[in-house]
N, CA, C and O of each residue as an XYZ file, in Angstrom:
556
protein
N     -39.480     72.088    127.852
C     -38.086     72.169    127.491
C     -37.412     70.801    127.600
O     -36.745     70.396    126.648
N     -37.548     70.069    128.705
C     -37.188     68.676    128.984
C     -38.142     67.505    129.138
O     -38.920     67.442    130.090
N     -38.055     66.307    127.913
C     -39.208     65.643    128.238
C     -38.844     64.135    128.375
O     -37.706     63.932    128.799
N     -39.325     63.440    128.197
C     -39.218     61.957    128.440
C     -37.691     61.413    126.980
O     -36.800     60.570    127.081
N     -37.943     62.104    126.130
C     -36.925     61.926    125.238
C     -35.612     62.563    125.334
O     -34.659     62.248    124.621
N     -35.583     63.677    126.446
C     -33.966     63.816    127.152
C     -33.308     62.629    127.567
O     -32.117     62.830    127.809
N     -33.595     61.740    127.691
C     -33.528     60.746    128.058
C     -31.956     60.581    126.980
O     -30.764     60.873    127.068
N     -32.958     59.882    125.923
C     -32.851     59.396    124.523
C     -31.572     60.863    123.816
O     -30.798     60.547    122.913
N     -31.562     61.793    124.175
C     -30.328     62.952    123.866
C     -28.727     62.253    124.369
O     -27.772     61.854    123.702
N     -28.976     62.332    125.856
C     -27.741     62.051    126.717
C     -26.962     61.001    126.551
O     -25.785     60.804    126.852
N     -28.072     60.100    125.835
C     -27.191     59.124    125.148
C     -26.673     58.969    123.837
O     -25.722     58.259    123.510
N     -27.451     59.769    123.034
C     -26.795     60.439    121.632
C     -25.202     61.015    122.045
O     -24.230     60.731    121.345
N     -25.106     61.813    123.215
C     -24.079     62.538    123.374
C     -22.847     61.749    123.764
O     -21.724     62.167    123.483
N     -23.059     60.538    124.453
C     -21.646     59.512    125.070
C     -21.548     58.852    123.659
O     -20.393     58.746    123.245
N     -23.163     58.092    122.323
C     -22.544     57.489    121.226
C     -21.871     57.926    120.350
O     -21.219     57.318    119.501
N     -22.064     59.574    120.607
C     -21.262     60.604    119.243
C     -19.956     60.867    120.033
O     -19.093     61.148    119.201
N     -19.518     60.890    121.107
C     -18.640     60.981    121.557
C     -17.570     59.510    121.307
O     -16.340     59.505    121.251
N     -18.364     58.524    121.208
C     -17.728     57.438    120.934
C     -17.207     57.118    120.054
O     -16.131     56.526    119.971
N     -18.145     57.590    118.976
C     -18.106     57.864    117.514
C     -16.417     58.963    116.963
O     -15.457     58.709    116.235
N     -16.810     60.118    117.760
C     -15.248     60.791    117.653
C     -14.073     60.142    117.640
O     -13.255     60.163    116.720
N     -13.947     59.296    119.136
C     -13.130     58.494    119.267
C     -12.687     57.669    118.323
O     -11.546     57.247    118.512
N     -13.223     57.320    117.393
C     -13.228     56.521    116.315
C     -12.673     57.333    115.088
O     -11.570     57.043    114.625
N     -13.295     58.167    114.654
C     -13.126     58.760    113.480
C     -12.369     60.194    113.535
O     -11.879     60.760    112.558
N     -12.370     60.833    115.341
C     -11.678     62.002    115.161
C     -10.525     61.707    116.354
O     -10.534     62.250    117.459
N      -9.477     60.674    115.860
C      -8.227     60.723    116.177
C      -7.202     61.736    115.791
O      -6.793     62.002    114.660
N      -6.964     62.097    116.593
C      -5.382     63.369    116.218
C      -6.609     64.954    115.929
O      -6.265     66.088    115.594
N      -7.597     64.597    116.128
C      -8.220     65.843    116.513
C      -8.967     66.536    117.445
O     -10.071     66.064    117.715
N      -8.578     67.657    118.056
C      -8.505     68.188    119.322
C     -10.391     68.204    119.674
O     -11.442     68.388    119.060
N      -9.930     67.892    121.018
C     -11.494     67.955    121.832
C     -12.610     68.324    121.377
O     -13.698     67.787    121.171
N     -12.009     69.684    121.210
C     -12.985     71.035    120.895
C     -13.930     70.927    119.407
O     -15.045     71.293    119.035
N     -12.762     70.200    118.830
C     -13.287     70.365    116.895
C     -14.372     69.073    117.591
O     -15.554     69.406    117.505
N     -14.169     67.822    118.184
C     -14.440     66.594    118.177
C     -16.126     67.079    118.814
O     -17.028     66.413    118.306
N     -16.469     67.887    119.594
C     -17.421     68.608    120.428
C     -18.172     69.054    119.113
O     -18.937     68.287    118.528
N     -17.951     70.142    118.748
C     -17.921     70.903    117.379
C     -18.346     69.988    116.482
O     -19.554     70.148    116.310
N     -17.853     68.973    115.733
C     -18.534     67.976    114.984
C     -19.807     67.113    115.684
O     -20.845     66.967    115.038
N     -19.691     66.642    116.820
C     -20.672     66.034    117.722
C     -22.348     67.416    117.468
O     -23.454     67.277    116.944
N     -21.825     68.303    117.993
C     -23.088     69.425    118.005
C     -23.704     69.455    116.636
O     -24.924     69.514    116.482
N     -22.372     69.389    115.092
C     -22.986     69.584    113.483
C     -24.422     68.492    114.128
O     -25.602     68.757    114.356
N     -23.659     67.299    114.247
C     -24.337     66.022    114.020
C     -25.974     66.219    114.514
O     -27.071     66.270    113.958
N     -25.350     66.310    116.135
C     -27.129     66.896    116.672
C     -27.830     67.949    116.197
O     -29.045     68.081    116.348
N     -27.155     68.668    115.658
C     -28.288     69.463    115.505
C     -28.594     69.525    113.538
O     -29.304     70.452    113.150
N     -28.127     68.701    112.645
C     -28.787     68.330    112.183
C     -29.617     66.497    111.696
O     -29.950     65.810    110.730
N     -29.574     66.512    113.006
C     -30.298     65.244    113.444
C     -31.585     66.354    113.235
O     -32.312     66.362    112.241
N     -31.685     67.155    114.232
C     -33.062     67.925    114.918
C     -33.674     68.507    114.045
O     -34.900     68.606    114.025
N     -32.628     69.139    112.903
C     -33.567     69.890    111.357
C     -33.900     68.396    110.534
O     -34.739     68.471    109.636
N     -33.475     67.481    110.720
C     -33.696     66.264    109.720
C     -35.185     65.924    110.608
O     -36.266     66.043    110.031
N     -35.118     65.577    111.781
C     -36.354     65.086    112.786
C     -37.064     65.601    112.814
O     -38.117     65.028    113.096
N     -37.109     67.018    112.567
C     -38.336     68.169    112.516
C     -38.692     68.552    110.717
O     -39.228     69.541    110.218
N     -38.145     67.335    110.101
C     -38.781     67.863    108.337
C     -40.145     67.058    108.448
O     -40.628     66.543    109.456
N     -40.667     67.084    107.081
C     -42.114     66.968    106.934
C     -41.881     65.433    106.321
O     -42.901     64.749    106.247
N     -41.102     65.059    106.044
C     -40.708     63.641    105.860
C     -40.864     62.680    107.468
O     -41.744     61.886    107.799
N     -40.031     62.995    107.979
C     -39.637     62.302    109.157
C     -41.222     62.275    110.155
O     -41.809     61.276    110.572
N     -41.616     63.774    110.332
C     -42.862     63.965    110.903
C     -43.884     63.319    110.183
O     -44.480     62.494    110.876
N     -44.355     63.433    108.828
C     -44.956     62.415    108.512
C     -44.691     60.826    109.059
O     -45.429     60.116    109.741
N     -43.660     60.614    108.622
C     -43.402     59.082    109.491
C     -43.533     58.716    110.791
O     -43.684     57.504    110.945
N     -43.523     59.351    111.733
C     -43.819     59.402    113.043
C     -45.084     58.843    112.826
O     -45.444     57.673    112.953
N     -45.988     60.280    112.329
C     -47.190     60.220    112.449
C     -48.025     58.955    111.752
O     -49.192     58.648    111.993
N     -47.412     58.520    111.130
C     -48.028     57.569    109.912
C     -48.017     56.190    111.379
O     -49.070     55.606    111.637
N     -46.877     55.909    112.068
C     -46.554     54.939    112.744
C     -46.146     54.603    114.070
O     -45.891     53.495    114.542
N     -46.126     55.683    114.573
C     -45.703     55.818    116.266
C     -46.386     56.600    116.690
O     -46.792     56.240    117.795
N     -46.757     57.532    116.396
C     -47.087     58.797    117.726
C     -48.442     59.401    116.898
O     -48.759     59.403    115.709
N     -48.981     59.836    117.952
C     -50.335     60.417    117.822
C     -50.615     61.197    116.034
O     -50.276     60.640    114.990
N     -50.957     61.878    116.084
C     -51.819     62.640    114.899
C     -51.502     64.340    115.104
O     -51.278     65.150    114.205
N     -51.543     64.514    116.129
C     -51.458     65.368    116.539
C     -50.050     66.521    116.754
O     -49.923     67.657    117.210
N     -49.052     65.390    116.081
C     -47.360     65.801    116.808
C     -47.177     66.364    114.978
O     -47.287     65.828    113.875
N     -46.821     67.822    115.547
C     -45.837     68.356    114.310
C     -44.504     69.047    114.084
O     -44.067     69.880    113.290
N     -44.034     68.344    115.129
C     -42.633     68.422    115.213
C     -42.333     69.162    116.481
O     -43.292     69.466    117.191
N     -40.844     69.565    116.939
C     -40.444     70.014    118.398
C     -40.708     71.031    118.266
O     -41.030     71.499    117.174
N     -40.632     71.911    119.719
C     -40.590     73.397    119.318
C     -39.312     73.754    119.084
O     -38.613     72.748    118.968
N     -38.513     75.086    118.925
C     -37.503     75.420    118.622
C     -36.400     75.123    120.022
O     -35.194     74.903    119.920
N     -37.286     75.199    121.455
C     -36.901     75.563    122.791
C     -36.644     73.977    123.107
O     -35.725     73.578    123.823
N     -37.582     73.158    122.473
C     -36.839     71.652    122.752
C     -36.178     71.000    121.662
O     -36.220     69.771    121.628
N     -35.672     71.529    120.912
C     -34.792     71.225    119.880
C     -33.688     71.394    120.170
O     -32.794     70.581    119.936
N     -33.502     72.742    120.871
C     -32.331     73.671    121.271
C     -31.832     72.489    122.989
O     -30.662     72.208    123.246
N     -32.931     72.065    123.789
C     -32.828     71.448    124.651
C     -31.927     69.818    124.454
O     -30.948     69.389    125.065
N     -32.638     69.291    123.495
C     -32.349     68.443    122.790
C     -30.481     68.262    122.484
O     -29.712     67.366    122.830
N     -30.276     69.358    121.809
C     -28.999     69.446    121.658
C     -28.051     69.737    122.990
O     -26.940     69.253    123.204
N     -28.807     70.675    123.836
C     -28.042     71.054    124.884
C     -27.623     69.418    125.716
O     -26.486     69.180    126.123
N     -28.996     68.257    125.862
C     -28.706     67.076    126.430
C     -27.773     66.334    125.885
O     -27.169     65.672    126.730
N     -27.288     66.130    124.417
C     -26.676     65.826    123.612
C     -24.853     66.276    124.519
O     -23.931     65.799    125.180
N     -25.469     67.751    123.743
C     -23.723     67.995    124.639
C     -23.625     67.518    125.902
O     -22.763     66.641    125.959
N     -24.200     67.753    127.031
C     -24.349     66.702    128.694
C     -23.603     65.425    127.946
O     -22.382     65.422    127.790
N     -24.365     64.452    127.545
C     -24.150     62.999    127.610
C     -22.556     63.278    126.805
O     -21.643     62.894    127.537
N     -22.105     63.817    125.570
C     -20.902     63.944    125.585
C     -19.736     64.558    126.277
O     -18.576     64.267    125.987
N     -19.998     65.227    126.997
C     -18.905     65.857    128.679
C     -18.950     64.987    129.479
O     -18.023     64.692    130.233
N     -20.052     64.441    129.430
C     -19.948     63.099    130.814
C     -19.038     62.096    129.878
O     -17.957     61.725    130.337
N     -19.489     61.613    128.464
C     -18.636     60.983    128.284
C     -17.148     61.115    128.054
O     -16.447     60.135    127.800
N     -16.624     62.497    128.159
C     -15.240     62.370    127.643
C     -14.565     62.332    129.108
O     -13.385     61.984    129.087
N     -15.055     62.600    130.259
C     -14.556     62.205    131.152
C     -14.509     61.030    132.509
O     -13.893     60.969    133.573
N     -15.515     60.185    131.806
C     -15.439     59.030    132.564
C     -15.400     57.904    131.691
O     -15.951     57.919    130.590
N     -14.416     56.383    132.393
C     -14.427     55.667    131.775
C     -15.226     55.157    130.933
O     -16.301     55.752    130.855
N     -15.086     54.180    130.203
C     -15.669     53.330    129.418
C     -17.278     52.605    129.718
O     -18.400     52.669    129.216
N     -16.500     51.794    131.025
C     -17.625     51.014    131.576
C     -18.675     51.578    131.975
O     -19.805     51.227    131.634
N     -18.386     52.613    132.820
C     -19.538     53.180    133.037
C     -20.276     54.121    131.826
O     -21.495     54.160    131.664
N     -19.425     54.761    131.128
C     -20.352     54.590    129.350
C     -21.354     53.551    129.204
O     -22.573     53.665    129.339
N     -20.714     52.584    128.928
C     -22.183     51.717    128.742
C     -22.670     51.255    129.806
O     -23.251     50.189    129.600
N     -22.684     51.523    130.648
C     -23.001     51.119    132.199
C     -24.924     52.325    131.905
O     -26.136     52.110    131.933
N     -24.021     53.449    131.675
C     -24.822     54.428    131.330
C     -25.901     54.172    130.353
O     -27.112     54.242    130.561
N     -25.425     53.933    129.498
C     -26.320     54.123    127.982
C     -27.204     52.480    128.290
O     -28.403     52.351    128.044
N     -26.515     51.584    128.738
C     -27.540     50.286    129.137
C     -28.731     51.186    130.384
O     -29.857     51.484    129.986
N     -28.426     51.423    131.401
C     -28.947     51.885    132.188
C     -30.683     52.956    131.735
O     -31.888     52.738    131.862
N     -29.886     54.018    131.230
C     -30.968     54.704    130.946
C     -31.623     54.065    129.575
O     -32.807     54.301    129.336
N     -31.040     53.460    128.907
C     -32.487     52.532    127.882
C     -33.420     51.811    128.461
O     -34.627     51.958    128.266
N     -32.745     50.738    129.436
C     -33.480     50.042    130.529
C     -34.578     50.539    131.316
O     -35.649     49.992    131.578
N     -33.989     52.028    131.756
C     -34.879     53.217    132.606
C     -35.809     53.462    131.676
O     -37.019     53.345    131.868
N     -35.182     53.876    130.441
C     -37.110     54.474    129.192
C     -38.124     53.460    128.703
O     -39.323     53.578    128.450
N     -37.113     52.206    128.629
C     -38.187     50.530    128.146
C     -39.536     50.427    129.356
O     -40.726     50.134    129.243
N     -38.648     50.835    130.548
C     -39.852     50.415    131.620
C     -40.562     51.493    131.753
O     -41.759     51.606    131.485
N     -39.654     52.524    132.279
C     -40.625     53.642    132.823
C     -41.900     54.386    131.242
O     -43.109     54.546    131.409
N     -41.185     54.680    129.956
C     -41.762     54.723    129.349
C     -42.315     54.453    128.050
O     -42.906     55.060    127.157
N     -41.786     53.028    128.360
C     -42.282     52.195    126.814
C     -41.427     53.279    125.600
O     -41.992     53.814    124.646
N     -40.390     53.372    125.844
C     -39.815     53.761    124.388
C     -38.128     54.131    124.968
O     -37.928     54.510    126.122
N     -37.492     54.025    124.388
C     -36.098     54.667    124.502
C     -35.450     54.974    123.020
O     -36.127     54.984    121.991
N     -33.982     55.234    123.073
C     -33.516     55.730    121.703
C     -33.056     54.245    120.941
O     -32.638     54.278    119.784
N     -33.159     53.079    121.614
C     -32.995     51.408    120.258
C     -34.509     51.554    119.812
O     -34.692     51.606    118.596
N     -35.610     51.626    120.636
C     -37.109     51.607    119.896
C     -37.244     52.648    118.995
O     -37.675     52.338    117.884
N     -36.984     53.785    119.203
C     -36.846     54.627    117.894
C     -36.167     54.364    117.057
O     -36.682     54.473    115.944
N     -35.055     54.005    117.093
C     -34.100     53.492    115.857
C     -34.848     52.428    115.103
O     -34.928     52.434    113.875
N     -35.452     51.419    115.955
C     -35.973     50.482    115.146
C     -37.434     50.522    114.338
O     -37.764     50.067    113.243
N     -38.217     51.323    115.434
C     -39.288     51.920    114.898
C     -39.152     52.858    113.210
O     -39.965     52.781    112.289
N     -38.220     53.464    113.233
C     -37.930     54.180    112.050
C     -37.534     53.241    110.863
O     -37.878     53.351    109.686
N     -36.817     52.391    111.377
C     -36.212     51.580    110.432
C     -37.297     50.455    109.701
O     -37.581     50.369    108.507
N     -37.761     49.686    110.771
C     -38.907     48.821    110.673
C     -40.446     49.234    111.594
O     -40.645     48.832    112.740
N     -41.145     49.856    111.035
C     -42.607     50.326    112.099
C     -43.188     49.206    112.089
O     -43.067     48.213    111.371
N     -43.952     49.501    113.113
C     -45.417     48.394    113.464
C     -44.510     47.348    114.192
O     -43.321     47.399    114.506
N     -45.604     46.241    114.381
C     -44.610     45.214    114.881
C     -45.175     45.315    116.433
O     -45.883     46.183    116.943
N     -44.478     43.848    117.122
C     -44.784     43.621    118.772
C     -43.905     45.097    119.573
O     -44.246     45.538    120.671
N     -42.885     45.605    118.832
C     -42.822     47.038    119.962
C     -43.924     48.027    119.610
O     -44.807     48.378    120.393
N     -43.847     48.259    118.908
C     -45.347     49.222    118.561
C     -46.462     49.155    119.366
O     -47.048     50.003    120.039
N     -46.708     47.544    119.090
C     -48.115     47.266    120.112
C     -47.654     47.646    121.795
O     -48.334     48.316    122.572
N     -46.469     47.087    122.050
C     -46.264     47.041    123.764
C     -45.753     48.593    124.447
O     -45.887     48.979    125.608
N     -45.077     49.360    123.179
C     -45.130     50.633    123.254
C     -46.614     51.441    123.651
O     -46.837     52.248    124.553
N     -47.445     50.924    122.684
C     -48.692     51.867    122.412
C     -49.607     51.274    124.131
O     -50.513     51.753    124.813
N     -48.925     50.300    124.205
C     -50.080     49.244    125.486
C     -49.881     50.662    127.069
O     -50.797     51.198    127.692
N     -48.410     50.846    127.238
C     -48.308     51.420    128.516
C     -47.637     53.140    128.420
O     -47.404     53.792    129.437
N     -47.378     53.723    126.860
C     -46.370     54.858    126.976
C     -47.276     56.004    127.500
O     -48.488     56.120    127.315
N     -46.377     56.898    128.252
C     -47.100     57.836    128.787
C     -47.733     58.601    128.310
O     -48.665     59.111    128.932
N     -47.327     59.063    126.569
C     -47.258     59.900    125.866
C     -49.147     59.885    125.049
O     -49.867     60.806    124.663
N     -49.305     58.636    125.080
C     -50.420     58.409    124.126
C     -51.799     58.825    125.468
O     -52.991     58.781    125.163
């Protein structure tokens, strides 16, 4: 249900929350929550198509991965909402106090966080790939 990529959720949830802040001025909490959840959870039907899973597979992750189950998808989102409740009620700094923190925490502890995925998707292969593939727990 919870894996090394909860991680990588909680901070989806303070950047979409940040994101509100931005784009959902003069609209109430609740809708701002409500749009945050559209977002995650079709992040999770986009991350779990046969596109995206192909790409994984083509360039990061084993052979073997065919997407989440339904129970960590659903998890996924639930961490999502976490990292946005934490963010609507604590300052700023510690926002990114946060979101620096736990990237820092997944680079070391497990060779990947949610900037290496972003970039991995964007650009594969490459010196993170290799230093990813050298120590992640996952492989």
């Amino acid at each position: 249900m919870v894996d090394v990529y909860s991680f990588s959720h909680v901070v989806d949830g303070i950047l979409f929350f940040a994101l509100m802040v931005l784009v959902g001025r003069g609209m109430p909490m609740a809708t701002r929550f409500v749009l945050a959840l559209s977002l995650a959870t079709g992040w999770e039907l986009f991350e779990n198509s046969s596109f995206i899973i192909h790409h994984y597979r083509a360039e990061t992750i084993p052979l073997g991965y065919f997407g989440d189950s339904i129970l960590n998808s659903c998890s996924d989102i639930a961490m999502m909402a976490l990292g946005f409740c934490f963010a609507s009620r604590l300052r700023v700094w510690v926002c990114v106090a946060a979101v620096m923190g736990v990237e820092l925490f997944c680079m070391l502890c497990f060779h990947d966080s949610l900037c290496w995925t972003i970039i991995r998707l964007v650009h594969p292969g490459g010196a993170i790939q290799v230093w990813r593939s050298a120590g992640h727990l996952l492989h």
